[in-house]
Structures are given as C-alpha cells and as structure tokens.
N, C-alpha and C positions, 0 to 999 in steps of 0.2 A: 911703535905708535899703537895702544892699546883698542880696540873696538869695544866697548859696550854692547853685546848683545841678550837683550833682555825679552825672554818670551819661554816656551814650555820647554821640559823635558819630558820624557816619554817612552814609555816601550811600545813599538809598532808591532803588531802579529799581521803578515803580512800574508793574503791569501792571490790566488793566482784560478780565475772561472774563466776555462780555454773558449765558451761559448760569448754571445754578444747578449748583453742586457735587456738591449731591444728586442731580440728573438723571444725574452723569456716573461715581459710584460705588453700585457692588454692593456692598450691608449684606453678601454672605454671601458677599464676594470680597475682603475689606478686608487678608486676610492675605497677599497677591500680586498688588499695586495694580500695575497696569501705565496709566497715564493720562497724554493730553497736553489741554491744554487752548490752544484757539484766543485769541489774544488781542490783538487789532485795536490797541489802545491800549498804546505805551510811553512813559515817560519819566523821567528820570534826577535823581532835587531830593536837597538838602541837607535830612540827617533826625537822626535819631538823637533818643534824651528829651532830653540838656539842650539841645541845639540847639532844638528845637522851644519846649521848656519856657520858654530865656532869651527867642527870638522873639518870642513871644506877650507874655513881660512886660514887653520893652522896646515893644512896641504899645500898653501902657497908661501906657507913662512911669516904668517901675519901673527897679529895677538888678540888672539879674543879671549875675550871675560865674560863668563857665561852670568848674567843673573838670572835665577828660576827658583823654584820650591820644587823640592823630590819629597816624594814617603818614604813610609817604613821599607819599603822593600826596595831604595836606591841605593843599596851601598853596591851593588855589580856595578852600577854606573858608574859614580864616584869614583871607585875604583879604575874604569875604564880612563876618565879624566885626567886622571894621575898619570898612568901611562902613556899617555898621548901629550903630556905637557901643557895640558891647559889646566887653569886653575879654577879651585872649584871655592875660593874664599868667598862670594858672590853668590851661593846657593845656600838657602835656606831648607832644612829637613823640616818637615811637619808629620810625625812620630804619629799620630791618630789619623792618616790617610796614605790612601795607596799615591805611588806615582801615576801621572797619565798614562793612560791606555788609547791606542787607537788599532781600531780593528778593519783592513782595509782589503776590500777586495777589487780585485782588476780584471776588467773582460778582456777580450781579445783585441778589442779597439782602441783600449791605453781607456777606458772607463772608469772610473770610482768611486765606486758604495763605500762609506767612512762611516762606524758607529762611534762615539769619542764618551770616554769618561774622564773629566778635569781632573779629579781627585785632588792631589794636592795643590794643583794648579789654581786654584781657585783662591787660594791664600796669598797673591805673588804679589797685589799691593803692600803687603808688611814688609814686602824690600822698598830700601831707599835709593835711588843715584847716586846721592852723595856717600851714601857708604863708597862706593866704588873708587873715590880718588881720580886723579886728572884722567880723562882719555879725552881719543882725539874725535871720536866719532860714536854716535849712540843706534842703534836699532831695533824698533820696538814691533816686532814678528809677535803672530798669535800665540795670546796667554789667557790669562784669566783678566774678566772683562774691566775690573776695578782696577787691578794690575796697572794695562795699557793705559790706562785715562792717568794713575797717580804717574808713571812713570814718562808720560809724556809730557806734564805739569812739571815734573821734575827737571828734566833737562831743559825747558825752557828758561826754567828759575835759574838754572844752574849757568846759561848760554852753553849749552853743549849740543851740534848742531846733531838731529839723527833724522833717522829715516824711518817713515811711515810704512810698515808692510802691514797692512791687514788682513792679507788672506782669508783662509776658510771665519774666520772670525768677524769677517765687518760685518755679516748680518745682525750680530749683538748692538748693531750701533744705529742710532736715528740721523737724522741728516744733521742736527744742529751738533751734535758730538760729532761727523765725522768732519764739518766744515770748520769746528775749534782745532782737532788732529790736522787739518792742512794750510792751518793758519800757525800752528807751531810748529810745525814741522821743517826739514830744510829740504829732505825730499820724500817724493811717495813711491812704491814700487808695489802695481798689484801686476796680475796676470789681466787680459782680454777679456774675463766674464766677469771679474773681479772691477775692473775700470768700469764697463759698462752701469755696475750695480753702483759704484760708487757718482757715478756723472747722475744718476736717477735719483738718489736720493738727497743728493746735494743740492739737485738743480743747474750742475758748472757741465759745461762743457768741459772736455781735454785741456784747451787752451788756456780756458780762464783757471782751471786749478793749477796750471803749470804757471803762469804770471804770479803765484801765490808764493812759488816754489824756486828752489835752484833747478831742480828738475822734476816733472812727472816720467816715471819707467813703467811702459806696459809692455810682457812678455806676450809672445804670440806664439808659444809651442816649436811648431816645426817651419814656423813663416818668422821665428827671430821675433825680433823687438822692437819698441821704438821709443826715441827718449825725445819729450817735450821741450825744451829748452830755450832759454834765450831766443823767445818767438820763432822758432822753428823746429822743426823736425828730422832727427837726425833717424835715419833707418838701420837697425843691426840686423845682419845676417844669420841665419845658425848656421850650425856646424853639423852637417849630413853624417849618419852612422849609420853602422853598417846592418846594426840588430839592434832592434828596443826591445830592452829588458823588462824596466821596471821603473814609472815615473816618479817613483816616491821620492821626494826629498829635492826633487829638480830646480824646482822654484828658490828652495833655500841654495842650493851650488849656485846658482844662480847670484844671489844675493850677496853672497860671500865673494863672489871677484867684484860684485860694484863694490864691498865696503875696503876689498883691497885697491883698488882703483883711486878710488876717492882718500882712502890715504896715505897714499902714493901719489897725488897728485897729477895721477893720471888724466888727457882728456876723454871727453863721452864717449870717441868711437873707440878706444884703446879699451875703455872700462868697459862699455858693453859689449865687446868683441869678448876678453876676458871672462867676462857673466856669460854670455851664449857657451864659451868653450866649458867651462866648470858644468855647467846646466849638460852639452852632452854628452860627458867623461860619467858622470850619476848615471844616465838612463840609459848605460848598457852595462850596468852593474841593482843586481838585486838591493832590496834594503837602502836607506839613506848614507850609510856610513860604511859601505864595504869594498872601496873603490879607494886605490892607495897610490896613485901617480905620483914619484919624486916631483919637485920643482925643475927641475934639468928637464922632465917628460914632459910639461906641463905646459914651459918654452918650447919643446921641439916640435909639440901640437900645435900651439899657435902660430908658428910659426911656418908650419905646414899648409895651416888654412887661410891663412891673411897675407903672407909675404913678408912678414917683419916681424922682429921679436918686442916684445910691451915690457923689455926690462934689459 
C-alpha cells in the first residue's frame, strides 16, 4: 500500500549548545541580538520531512514514495535511497541549485535555533501527483510554498485522501490558504505551538477543524498526543525514555506510524500509540535517520509499553 510522501529533502548540519538559550539572551535586548553560541558537537545527516517521513516508514515495512526536488549535490542521497529500497522515481533534480540545507542548533532544554535554505526546494510544484500512479494515502509535510498549495489541489482532483502536516512551514500561509488546506484535506497533523498558530489564524477552534476532518492530530512532546475525532477526544500516551538525545526528525517518526496505521487500517489508539512509539525510538538517537530498529523490535517495544501488539 504505497504512501505518497510529498515534502523536502535536505541535509541537516546538526549542532548540539550544552548551555540554555535563555541564559544567553536579554528579554529587553531581543531587538539587536548580537549572540554566538559554543557548540562542542557537530554533524552533517540526511534530513529534510519526506526523507525522514519515508525512513521511519520503510523501518516499519511500509512503502513510501518520496516526491521532492534535490540539487546538484543530491546524488549522496539518491544514492542513500537506493540502498534503503525506497524509490526515488518521484524526485526531481534541479541541476542550477543546492539541495536544502538546515542548520540546527539544540540547547540543553530540547530548544531549536533552525537557519533553512530551500534551495532546490523551492521548485517542488513542477512535480505532479499524478505522475506518482495509484497510492493509497498522500502526505504533504513542509516544502516549498507553491509546492504544498499545487500538490494539495492535486490530490484533491485526484480523490487521494492525505494528510496536512504543516509544520515549521505554516507561517508561509494566511488563514484563507490554511482553511482551503483543511477543507481538502482528510487529515491534519501539527504539533501543540503548531495547532495553536493554526486555530489563530484560521479563526476554528480544535473542534471545528476536526468536524472538517477524519481527524485533527496534535502532538504534545513528552505529554503524548491527542487526536480530534469523531467528536471527541481520544488521548495518546508517550513512551518515557531513558535519555533524550536529539529531537530532530521526531515529529516526522511520528508521522510515519500514523501514515502506517492508517494504511493498515488500524484504529486511532493503535495509530497513535504507534506514532508516539516511532516519535521516541528518534529522540534517543542523533540525526533524523540513524536509528535502525528491525520490525520484530519495533513489536517488542510496543508491546512493552501498551500490553498488546498493533500487528
């Protein structure tokens, strides 16, 4: 059952400032930030949502199809693609630009300073959905801003049901764009600062965008989740660890057991039990993509933490 996952690729340089953010700026100096921050820890991983997004769901045994734009300097990736069995027919090269870049620093408090350059990402409407062929499920994670608008027009045309993730990207968007995005949409999935900004500028309450929806999913970190649905509120749990590494890429593991869940025809507490657990298998592993749990592990976790196994 193939997934449509349609959003960036990316190389993350990922920095590690053992100090807290807040130690190091003045509230009543924020208008002439002059700040360097020490940062003992560097390293360079394969990142970007759908990269991240397809990772995690091909660790479950699912199938995702990445569509994205890579530059001149994507064939490491590509190549990475290849070797991990997912397919990269679905990605567009754009030869006159770099791939995305994100440069991400983390305080001591799971904080993040993100500088982003789109580069090739900015060309990602010139993909079509319908190039992609039947699948069963679409997901439009941040990309480039034309990108998201064509490609959510697309599946719509197309009846191909997906899921709204706008993450770091919905400030690109005004209210009357984000209320066409959850009017086509079948479901929406932001984080807790993410929801709030999206009920603000839309005007909707929680409620009223989930009446719109199969379901609204907002994540809540280390307080778990909670999915809107069918006029109520279902509560998901996390999954307690023992060390937090590194939050990069969380939201997207995350995203990847709902879009297995959902084609799998799993119900909401099995799906979002599943997204929590993918979410905290990521965040005691560095980088978005360096965390390699078999499927057999993956059961023996969940099962660990819920009493049952989701398969």
């Amino acid at each position: 059952m193939t997934s449509l996952i349609c959003g960036s690729l990316a190389f993350d340089t990922i920095m590690s400032f053992h100090g807290r953010f807040s130690e190091a700026l003045l509230a009543d100096q924020l208008h002439k930030i002059n700040v360097a921050f020490l940062v003992p820890s560097l390293r360079r991983e394969f990142g970007g949502c759908a990269g991240n997004i397809a990772y995690n769901l091909k660790l479950l045994n699912g199938d995702p199809l990445i569509m994205a734009t890579i530059g001149q300097d994507g064939d490491g990736y590509l190549q990475r693609l290849d070797a991990l069995g997912i397919s990269a027919r679905c990605i567009q090269p754009i030869p006159a630009s770099y791939t995305a870049q994100a440069f991400i620093t983390t305080d001591a408090a799971s904080n993040q300073i993100t500088a982003f350059h789109p580069g090739a990402m900015t060309y990602s409407h010139q993909n079509r959905v319908a190039d992609a062929g039947p699948v069963k499920l679409a997901i439009i994670a941040p990309d480039g801003r034309d990108g998201m608008l064509q490609h959510a027009r697309d599946c719509a045309e197309l009846g191909v049901p997906f899921i709204f993730d706008p993450g770091q990207g919905l400030p690109m968007f005004d209210g009357a764009e984000l209320r066409q995005f959850i009017e086509l949409a079948s479901y929406v999935a932001v984080n807790d600062y993410e929801g709030e900004l999206l009920s603000e500028r839309t005007g909707l309450s929680f409620e009223q965008i989930a009446q719109q929806l199969k379901a609204l999913v907002v994540t809540r970190g280390e307080h778990g989740a909670q999915v809107f649905t069918d006029g109520k509120r279902i509560d998901i749990p996390s999954v307690p660890v023992e060390q937090v590494i590194d939050p990069t890429g969380c939201g997207d593991a995350f995203r990847a057991g709902m879009l297995y869940g959902l084609t799998q025809g799993m119900d909401w507490p099995t799906t979002g039990r599943l997204a929590s657990l993918m979410g905290s298998i990521k965040i005691t592993h560095q980088g978005g993509q360096n965390h390699a749990p078999s499927v057999a592990e993956i059961g023996e976790r969940f099962q660990q933490a819920f009493g049952y196994r989701y398969a």
